[in-house]
C-alpha positions in Angstrom: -47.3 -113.1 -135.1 -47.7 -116.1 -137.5 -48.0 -113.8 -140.4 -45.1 -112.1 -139.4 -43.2 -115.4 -139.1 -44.3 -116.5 -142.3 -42.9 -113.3 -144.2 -39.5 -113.7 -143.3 -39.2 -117.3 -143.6 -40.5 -116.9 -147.4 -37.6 -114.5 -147.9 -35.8 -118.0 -147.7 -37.5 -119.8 -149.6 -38.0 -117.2 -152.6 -34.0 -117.5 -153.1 -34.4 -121.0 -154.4 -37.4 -120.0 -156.6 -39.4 -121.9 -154.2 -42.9 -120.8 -151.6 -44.4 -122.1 -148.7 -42.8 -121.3 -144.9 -41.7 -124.9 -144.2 -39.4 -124.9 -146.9 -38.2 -121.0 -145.9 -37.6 -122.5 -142.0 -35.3 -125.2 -143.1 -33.4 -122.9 -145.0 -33.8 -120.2 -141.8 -32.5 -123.2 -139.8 -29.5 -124.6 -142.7 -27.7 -121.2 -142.1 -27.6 -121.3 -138.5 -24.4 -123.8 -139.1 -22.7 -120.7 -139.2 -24.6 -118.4 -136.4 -22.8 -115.3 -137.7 -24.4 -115.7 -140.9 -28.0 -116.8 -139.6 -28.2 -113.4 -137.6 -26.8 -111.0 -140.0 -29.5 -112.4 -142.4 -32.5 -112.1 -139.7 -31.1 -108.6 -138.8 -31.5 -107.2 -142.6 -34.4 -108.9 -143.3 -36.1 -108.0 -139.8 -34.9 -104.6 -140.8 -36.2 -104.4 -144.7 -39.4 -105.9 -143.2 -40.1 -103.4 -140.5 -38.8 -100.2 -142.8 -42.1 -101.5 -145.1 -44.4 -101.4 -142.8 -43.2 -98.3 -141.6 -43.8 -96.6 -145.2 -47.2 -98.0 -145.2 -46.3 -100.7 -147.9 -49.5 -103.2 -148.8 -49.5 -106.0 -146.2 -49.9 -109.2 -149.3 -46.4 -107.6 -151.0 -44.6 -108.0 -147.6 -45.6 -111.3 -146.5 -44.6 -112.7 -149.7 -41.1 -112.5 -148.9 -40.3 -110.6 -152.9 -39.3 -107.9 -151.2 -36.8 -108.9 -148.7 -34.9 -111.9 -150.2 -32.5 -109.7 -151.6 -32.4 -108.1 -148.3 -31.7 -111.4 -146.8 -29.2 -112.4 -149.3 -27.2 -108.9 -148.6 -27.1 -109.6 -145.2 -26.1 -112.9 -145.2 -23.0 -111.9 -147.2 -22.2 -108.8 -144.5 -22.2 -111.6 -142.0 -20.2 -114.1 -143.9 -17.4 -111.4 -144.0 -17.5 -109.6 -140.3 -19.3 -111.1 -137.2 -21.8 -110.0 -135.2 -21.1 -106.4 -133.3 -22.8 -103.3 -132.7 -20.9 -101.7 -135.6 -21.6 -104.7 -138.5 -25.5 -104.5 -136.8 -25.8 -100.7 -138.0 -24.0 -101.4 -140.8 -26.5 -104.9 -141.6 -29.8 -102.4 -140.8 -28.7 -99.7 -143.3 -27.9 -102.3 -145.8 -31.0 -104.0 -145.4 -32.9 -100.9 -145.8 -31.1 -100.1 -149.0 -31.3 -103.1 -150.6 -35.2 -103.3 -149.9 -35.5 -99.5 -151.4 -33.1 -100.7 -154.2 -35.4 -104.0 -154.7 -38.7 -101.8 -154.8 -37.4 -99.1 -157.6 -35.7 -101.9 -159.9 -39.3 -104.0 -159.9 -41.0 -101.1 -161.0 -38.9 -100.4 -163.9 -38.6 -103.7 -164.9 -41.6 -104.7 -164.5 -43.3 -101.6 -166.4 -40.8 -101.3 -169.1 -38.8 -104.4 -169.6 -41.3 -107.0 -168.1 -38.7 -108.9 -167.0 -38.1 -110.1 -163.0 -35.3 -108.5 -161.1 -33.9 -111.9 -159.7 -31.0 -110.9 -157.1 -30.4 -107.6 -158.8 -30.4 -105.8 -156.0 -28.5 -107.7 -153.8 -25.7 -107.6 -156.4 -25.6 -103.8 -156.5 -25.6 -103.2 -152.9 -23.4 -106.0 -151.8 -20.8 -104.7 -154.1 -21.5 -101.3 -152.4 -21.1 -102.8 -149.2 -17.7 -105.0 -150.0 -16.5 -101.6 -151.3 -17.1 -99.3 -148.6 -16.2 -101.8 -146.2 -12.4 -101.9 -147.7 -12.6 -98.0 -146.4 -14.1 -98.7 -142.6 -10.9 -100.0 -141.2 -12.8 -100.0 -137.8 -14.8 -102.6 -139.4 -12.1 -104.8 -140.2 -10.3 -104.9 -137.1 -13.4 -105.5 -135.1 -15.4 -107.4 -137.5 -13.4 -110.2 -139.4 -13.7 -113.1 -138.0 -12.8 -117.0 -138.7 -14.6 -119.1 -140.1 -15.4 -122.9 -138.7 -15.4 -125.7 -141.8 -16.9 -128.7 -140.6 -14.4 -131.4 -142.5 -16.9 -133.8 -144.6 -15.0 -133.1 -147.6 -12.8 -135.9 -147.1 -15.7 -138.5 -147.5 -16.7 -137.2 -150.8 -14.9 -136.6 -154.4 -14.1 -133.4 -155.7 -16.6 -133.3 -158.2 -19.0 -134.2 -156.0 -18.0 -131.8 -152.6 -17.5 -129.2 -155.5 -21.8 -129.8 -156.3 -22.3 -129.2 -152.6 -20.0 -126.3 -152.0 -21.4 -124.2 -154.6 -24.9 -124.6 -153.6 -24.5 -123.6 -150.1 -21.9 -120.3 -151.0 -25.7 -119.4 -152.3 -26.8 -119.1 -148.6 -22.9 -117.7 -148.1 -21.8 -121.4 -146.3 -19.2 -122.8 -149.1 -19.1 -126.0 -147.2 -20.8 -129.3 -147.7 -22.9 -129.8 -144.9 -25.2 -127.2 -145.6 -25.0 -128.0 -149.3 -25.9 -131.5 -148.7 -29.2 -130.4 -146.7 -30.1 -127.5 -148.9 -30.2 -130.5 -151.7 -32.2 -132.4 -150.0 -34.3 -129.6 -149.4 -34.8 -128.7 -153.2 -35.3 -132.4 -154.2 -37.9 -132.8 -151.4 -39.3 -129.0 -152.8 -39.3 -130.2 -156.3 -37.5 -133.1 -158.4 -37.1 -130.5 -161.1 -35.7 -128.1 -159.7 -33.4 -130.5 -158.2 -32.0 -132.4 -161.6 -31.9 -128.7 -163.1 -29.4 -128.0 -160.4 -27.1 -130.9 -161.1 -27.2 -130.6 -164.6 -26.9 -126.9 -164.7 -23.8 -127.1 -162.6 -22.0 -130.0 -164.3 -22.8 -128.2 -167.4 -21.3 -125.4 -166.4 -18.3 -126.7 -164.5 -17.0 -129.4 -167.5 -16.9 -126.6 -170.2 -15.4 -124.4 -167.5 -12.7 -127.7 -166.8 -12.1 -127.8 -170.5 -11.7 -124.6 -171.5 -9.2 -124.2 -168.5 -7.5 -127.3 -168.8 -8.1 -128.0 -165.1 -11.1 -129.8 -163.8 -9.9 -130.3 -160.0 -9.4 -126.4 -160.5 -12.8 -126.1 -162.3 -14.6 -128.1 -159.6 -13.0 -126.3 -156.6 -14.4 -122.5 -157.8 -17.5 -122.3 -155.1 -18.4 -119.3 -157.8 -20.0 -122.3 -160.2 -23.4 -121.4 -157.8 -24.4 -119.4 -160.7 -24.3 -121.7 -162.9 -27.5 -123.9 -160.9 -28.9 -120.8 -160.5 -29.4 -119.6 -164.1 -30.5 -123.3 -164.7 -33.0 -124.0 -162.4 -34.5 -120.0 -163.7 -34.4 -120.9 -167.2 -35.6 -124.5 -167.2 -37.6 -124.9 -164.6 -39.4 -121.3 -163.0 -39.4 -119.0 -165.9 -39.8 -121.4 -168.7 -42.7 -123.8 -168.5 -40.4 -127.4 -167.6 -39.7 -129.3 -171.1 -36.9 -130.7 -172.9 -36.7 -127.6 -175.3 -36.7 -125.2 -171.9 -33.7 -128.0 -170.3 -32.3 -127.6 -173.6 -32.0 -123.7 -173.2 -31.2 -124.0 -169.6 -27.9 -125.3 -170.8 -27.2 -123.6 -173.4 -27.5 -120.2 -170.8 -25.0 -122.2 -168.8 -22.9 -122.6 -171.4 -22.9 -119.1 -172.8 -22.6 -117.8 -169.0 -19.0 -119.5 -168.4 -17.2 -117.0 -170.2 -19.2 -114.4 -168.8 -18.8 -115.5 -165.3 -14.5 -116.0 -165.8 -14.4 -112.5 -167.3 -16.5 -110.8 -164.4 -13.8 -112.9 -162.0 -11.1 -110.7 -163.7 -12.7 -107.8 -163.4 -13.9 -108.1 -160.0 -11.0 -109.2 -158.8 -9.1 -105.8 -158.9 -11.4 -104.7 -156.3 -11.3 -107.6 -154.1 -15.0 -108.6 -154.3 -16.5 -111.8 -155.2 -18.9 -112.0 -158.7 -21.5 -112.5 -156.4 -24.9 -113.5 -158.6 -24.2 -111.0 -161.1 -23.3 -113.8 -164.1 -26.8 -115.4 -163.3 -28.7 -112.2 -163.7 -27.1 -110.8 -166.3 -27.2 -114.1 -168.5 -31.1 -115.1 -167.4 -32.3 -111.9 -167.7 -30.8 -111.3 -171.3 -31.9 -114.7 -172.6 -35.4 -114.2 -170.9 -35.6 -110.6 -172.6 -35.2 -112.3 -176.4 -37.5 -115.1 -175.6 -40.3 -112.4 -174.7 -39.4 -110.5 -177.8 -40.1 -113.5 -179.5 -43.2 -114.3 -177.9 -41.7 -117.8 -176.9 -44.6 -120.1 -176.4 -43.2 -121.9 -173.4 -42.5 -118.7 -171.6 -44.4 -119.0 -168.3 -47.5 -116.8 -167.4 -48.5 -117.8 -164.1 -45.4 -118.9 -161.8 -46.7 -121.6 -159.0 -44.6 -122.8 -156.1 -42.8 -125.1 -158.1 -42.4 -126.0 -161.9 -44.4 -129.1 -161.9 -47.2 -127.5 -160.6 -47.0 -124.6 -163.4 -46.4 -127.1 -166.0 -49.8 -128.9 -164.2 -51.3 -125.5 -164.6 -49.7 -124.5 -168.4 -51.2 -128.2 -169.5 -54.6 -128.0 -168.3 -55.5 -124.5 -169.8 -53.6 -125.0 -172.5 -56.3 -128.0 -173.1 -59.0 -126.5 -171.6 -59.0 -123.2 -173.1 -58.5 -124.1 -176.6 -59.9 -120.5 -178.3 -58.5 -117.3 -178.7 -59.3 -113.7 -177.1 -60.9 -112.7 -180.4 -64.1 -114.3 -179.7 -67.2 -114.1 -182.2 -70.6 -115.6 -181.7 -71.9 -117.8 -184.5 -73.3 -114.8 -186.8 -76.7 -116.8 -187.7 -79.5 -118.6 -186.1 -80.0 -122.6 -186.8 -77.6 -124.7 -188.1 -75.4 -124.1 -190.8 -72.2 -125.5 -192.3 -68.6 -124.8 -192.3 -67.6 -124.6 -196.0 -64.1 -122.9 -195.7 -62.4 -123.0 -192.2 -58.8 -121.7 -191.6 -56.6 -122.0 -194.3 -58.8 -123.5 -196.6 -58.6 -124.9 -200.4 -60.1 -122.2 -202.0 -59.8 -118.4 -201.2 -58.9 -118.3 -197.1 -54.7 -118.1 -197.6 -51.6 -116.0 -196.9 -52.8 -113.0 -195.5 -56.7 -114.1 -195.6 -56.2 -117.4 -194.0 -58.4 -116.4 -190.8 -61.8 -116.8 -191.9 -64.8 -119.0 -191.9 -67.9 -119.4 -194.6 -70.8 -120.7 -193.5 -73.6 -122.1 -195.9 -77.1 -124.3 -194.8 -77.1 -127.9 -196.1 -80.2 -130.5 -196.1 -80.1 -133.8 -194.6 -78.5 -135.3 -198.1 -75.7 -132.5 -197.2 -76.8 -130.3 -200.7 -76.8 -126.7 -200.4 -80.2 -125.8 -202.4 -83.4 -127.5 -203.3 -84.0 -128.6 -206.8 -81.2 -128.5 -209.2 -79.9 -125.3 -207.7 -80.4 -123.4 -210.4 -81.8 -120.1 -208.9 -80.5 -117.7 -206.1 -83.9 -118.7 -204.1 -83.1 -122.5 -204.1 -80.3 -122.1 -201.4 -80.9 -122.6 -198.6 -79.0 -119.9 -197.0 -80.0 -116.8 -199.2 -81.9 -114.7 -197.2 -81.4 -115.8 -194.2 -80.9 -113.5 -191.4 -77.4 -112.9 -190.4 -76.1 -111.6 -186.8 -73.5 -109.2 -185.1 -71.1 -111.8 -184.0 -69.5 -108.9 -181.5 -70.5 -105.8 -179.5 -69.1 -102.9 -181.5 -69.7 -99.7 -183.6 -70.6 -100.3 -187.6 -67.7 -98.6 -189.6 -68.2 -99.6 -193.0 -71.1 -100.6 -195.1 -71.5 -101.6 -198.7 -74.9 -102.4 -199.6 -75.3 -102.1 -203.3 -73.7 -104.6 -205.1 -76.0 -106.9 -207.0 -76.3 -110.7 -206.3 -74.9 -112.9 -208.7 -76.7 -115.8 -210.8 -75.8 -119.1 -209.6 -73.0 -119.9 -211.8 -71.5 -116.2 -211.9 -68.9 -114.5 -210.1 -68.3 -110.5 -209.5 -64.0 -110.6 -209.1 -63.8 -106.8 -209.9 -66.0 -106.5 -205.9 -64.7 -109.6 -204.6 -66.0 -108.6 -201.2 -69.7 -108.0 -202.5 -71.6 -106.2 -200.4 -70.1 -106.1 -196.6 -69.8 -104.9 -192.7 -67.1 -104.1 -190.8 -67.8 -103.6 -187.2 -65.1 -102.2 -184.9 -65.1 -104.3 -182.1 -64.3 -102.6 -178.4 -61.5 -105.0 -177.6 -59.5 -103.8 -180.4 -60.0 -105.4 -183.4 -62.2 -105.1 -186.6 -64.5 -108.2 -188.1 -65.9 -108.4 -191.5 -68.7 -109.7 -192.9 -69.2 -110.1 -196.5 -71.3 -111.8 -199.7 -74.9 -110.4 -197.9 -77.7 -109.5 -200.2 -78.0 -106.6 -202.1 -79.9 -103.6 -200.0 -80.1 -106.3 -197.5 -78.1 -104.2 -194.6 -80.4 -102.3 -192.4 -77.3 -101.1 -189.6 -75.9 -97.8 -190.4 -72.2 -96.2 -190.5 -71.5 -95.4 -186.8 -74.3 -97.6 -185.5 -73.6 -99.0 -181.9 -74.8 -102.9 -182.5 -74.7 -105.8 -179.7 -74.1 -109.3 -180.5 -77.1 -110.8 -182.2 -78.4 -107.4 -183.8 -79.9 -107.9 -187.4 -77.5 -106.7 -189.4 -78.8 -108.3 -192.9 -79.6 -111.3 -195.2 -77.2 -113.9 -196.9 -76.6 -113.2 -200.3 -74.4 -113.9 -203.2 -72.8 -110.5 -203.7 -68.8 -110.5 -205.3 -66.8 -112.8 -205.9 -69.6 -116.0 -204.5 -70.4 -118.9 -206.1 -73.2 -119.8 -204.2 -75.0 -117.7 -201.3 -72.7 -118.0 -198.1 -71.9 -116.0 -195.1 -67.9 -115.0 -194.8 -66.6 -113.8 -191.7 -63.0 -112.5 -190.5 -61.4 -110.6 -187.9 -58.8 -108.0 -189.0 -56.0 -105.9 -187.6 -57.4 -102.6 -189.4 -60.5 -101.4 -190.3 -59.8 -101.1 -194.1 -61.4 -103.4 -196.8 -59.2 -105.9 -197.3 -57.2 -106.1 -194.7 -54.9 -108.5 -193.3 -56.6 -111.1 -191.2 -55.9 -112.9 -187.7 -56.8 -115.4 -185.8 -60.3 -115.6 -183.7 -62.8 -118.3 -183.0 -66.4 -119.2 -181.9 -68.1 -119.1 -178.8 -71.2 -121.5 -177.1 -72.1 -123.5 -179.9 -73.0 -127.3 -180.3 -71.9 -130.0 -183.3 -73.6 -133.2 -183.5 -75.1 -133.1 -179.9 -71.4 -131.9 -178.1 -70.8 -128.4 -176.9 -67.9 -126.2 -177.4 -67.1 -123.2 -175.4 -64.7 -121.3 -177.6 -63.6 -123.4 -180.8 -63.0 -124.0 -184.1 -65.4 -126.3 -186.2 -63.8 -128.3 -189.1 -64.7 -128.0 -192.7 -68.1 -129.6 -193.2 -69.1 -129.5 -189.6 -72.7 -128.6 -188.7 -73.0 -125.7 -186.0 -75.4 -124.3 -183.9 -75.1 -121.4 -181.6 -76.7 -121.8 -178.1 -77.9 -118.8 -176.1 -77.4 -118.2 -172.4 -80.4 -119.9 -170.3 -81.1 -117.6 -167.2 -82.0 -120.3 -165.3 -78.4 -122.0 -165.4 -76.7 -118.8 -165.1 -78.7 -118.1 -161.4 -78.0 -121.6 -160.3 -74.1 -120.6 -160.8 -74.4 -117.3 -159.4 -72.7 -117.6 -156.1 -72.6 -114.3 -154.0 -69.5 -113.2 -152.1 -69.6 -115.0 -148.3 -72.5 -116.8 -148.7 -71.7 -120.4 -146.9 -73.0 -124.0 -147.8 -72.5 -126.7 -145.6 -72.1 -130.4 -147.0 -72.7 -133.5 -145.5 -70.1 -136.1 -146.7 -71.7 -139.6 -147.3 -69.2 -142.6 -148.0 -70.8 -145.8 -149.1 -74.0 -144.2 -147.5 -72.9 -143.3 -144.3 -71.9 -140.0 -142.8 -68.2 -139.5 -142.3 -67.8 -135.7 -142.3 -69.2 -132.6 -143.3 -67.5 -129.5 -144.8 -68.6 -126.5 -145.3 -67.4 -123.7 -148.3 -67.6 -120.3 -148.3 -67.6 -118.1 -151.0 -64.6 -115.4 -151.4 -63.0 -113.2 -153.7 -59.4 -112.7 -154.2 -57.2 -109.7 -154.7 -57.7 -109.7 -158.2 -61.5 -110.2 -158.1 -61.6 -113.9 -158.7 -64.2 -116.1 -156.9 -63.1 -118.6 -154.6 -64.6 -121.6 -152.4 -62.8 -121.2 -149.3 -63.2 -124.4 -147.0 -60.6 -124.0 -144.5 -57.9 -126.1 -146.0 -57.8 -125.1 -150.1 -59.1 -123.1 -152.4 -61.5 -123.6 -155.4 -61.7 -120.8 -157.6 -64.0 -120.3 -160.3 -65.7 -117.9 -162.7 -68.2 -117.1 -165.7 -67.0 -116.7 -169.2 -68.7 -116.3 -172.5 -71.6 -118.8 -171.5 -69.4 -120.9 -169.2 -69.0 -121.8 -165.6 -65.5 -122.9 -164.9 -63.6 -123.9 -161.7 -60.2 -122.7 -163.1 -57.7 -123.9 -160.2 -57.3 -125.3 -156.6 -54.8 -124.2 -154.1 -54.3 -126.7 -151.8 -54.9 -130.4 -151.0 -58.4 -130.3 -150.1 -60.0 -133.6 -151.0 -63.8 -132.3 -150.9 -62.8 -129.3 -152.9 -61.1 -131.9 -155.1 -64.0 -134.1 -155.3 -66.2 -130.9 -156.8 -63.3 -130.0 -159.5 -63.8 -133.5 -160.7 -67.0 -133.6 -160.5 -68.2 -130.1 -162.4 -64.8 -128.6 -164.0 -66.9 -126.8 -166.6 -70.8 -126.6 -167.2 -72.6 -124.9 -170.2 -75.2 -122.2 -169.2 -77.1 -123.0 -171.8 -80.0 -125.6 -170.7 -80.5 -127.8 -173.6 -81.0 -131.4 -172.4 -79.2 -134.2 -174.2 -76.0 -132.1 -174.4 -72.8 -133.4 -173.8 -69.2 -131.6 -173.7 -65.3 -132.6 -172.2 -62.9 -131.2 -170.5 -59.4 -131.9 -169.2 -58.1 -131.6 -165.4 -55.3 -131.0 -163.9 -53.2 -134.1 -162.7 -52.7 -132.4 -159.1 -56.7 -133.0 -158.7 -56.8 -136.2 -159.4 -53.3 -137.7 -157.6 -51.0 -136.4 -154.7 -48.2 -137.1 -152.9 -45.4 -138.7 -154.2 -47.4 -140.6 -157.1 -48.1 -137.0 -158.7 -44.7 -135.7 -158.5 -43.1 -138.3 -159.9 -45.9 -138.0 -163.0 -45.8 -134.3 -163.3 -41.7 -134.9 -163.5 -41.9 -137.1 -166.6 -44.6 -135.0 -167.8 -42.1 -132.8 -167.9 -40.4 -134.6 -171.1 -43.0 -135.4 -172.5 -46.3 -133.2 -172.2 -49.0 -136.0 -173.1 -47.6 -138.2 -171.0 -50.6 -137.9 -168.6 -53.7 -136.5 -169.3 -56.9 -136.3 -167.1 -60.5 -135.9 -169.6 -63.6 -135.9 -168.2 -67.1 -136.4 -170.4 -70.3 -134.7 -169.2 -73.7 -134.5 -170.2 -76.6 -132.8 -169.0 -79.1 -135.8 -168.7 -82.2 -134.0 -167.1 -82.5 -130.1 -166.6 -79.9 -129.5 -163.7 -78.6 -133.4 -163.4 -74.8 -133.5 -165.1 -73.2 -137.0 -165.4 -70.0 -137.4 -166.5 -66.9 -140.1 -166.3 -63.5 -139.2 -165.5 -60.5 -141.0 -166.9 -57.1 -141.7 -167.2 -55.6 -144.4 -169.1 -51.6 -143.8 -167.8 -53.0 -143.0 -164.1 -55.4 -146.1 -164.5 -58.6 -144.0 -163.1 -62.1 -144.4 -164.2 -64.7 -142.5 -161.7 -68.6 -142.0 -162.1 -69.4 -138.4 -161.2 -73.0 -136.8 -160.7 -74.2 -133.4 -160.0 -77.5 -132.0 -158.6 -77.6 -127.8 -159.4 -80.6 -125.9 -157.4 -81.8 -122.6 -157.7 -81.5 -122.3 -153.9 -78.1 -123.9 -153.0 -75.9 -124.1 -156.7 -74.2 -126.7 -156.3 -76.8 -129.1 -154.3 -75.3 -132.9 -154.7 -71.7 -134.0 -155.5 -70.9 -137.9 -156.2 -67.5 -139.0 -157.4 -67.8 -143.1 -157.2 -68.7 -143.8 -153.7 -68.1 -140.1 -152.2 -71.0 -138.1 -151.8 -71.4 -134.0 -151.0 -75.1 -133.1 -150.1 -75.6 -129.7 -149.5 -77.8 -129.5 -146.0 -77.6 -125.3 -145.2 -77.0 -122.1 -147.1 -76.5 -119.1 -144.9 
């Protein structure tokens, strides 16, 4: 029943861009000020809900509440125009259904060929179906009109203020101010952001609107200024990660939606129907079409329940995952040097900016032995060299001679050279190797780390070297793009997936089978903690392991969720649902651990603020965050001490926290011992 409860109460919530039931059953509760509206809602949604389970519809689309806000929204607009009788009930159910079937086609086209979100499409095009055919059911008319009771609070505010109020509650179809007082409160509660992009969105809107009319009491009194908050709070705040460039093109939406929402007014009005949403979707949708064509970096990728925690969310992997998909492991063995990074001073610009050369320096940071006279005083010639990807060999050039130190081959710049086709659909290129060096053959399947052949100074090389690029073809010369390096340590730190500076001294590290089994946790196997504070027992917890529906790990303990994952070499715990504080405690304590093994190695990371603050103190943060997006940062330093002991410290300078943390792995439990400061997690069962 509480599932069931929950679906239609986040068809509520969803019209706000906001989730969670609590927030759905104060909206549930907001409409009953009109109880003509409140049921015709419940009735379409009750009725969308039930005609998708009756087709069989998967369970997790219907209890998230996608599928029947427009539903909701179309009722609650039947209601607010006839009241509650047998006739308007069948009438409610049909539309309902509609709307839902309407809602389901329009997400799969969108979705599949415009990747864009169909907002309140739907309810648009049926509730102008239903206004219409309504003007044709005179039986409707004289049984159903009905009129409406306006509780009289707008004589204790201004216009410009009851105007605010009125607009946001003719979302829910009550243009009064009661209900747009609470559903205000409701949103700031939900979410500061959304709340200041409401007020800012509609002021916007409503002052150009005043200006270009020439009337602000007139301009203040249109309850049709709803859309206005609406396409702001989209643009800035759920669709757009929350910034001042995204407020910034909040408003200007606004402001190009006022002319678009007087002339729909005009049109609509020959048919007697109200504009209803269409302004917001048709503006939002157009705006958010360009910014996808455009690749616009701020455009959101994972939507949470509310804009501060997907900024929290865009922040932390945007500093945690600092690589690219293109990733290439360190072509060598040993430790080499970066001669020529990215856009480099010599030959790596325009359209061959995206490559690295590597060469071997001594202690004294010289590249040969001697006066460097000869090919065989450098260090790097002949050293082996490595597939950097799994992939098939397309091209080979093997012939080309090496050139004395001191010579340069420009008419085979490229000397003698791979390219391997790599299966994730892309080409890399290896080049300057030794003449008849290449032992891999055209159309050879080669993993990472297959001998492929020896440093040399073929083409155009000064010295022997190793270059490496990834291309978007397969041809010789090719333009390049960008990719970086996985699982490889400089000066005693690790990196994950990188990019080394010019001059820096790399190493790659292997995977260590030991660490990777001590991370391997198997779906619903259970470990129970003890929870120590200051030494003594307070509580014990215990997590099990789950996967989600799209195959993501998770440690479930009751009241959040940890999820976490392997990648490249890495262990990560990528994000918590919930306000757990143990599940916190091992976030902070282990947000990302090498699986290499190598002692003595030490490597950072960055959380997100919501694991480390909560409550009031991190809303306000993640608010000013939003202006400014190092405002706050969380950075924890690691090192692997002893095989399977990680230490770290956790800080914050803005949030003024400094905590010790400590982690025991074992081959049996995992995770075996957790200590943030004075907190401790000892694991005392595995099932």
């Amino acid at each position: 029943m509480k599932k069931h409860f929950n679906a239609i109460s986040n068809s509520y919530s969803d019209i706000f861009f906001l989730r969670g039931y609590q927030t759905g059953l104060l909206l549930l509760a907001t409409t009953a000020i009109n109880p003509n509206v409140a049921a015709s809602g419940l009735i379409a949604v009750f009725a969308a809900y039930l005609f998708a389970k009756f087709i069989n519809m998967d369970r997790a689309f219907i209890n998230s509440g996608f599928y029947t806000y427009n539903p909701l929204l179309v009722g609650l607009s039947i209601g607010y125009l006839f009241k509650i009788t047998p006739l308007t009930v069948f009438f409610n159910v049909v539309a309902g259904i509609s709307t839902f079937v309407v809602t389901a086609m329009l997400y799969h086209i969108f979705s599949y060929y415009l990747l864009l979100p169909i907002l309140s499409l739907p309810f648009v095009l049926v509730s102008s179906s239903a206004y219409l055919a309504s003007s044709k059911y005179s039986n409707l008319f004289v049984t159903g009109l009905y009129p409406h009771f306006t509780p009289n609070l707008e004589i204790y505010f201004p216009l410009w203020v009851s105007g605010f109020f009125k607009s946001l509650g003719a979302i829910f179809f009550l243009p009064q101010v009661l209900p747009g007082l609470i559903i205000s409160l409701i949103i700031l509660f939900s979410s500061r952001v959304l709340f200041m992009l409401a007020v800012a969105g509609y002021y916007t809107g409503t002052l150009i609107t005043g200006l270009l009319a020439g009337s602000f009491p007139q301009a203040f009194a249109d309850i049709n200024h709803f859309n206005f908050i609406l396409i702001s709070m989209a643009m800035g705040g759920v669709f757009l990660v929350p910034s001042v460039k995204s407020y910034l093109l909040a408003m200007i939406a606004v402001s190009a939606s006022t002319m678009l929402l007087a002339s729909v007014k005009v049109f609509w009005s020959y048919f007697a129907i109200p504009a209803f949403t269409l302004p917001f979707n048709l503006v939002t949708l157009s705006f958010m079409y360009v910014l996808g064509l455009v690749n616009y970096p701020l455009l959101a990728k994972y939507i949470k329940p509310t804009p501060e925690e997907t900024l929290d969310h865009y922040l932390s992997n945007l500093r945690r995952y600092k690589g690219s998909d293109r990733t290439f492991v360190l072509p060598f063995s040993g430790k080499w040097t970066v001669w020529q990074a990215f856009d480099g001073n010599w030959t790596h610009q325009g359209s061959w900016k995206y490559a690295y050369d590597f060469i071997i320096e001594d202690e004294h940071g010289k590249s040969h032995k001697n006066e460097g006279r000869e090919l065989s005083d450098y260090y790097a010639f002949k050293k082996p060299i490595l597939s950097p990807v799994r992939g098939r060999v397309l091209t080979v050039i093997n012939a080309m001679p090496d050139n004395d130190i001191g010579q340069t081959d420009k008419a085979n710049s490229w000397g003698n050279l791979l390219i391997l086709q790599d299966h994730r659909g892309f080409f890399v290129k290896i080049s300057h190797l030794a003449q008849g060096s290449i032992t891999a053959q055209e159309g050879d399947w080669v993993e990472r780390g297959t001998f492929l052949g020896l440093c040399g100074n073929s083409g155009y090389s000064p010295q022997p070297h190793i270059h490496i690029q990834a291309q978007i073809t397969g041809e010789v010369g090719s333009h390049t793009v960008p990719f970086s390096f996985l699982s490889y340590e400089e000066r005693g730190k690790f990196y994950a997936n990188d990019l080394p500076a010019t001059k820096a001294v790399v190493e790659p590290l292997c995977l260590d089978k030991g660490m990777d089994m001590k991370t391997s946790f198997l779906l619903d196997h259970q470990v129970m903690y003890q929870v120590e504070k200051d030494g003594e027992k307070t509580d014990e917890v215990t997590l099990t392991v789950r996967m989600a529906m799209d195959g993501t790990f998770y440690f479930d303990s009751g009241k959040g969720k940890l999820y976490f994952g392997k990648h490249e070499g890495t262990f990560y715990f990528y994000h918590l649902e919930g306000d757990d504080p143990y599940l916190k405690l091992l976030f902070m304590a282990l947000p990302k651990l090498p699986l290499v093994g190598r002692e003595n190695l030490e490597w950072t990371d960055q959380l997100p603020v919501g694991v480390v603050c909560s409550g009031m103190k991190k809303a306000m943060v993640l608010f000013l965050t939003s202006f400014y997006h190092d405002f706050a940062e969380v950075s924890s330093t690691m090192a692997c001490k002893r095989k399977g002991i990680i230490e770290g410290v956790l800080y914050s300078r803005f949030l003024n926290i400094k905590k010790q943390t400590y982690v025991e792995l074992d081959e049996y439990v995992g995770i075996k011992t957790i200590k943030v400061d004075g907190v401790a997690l000892s694991a005392e069962s595995l099932e």
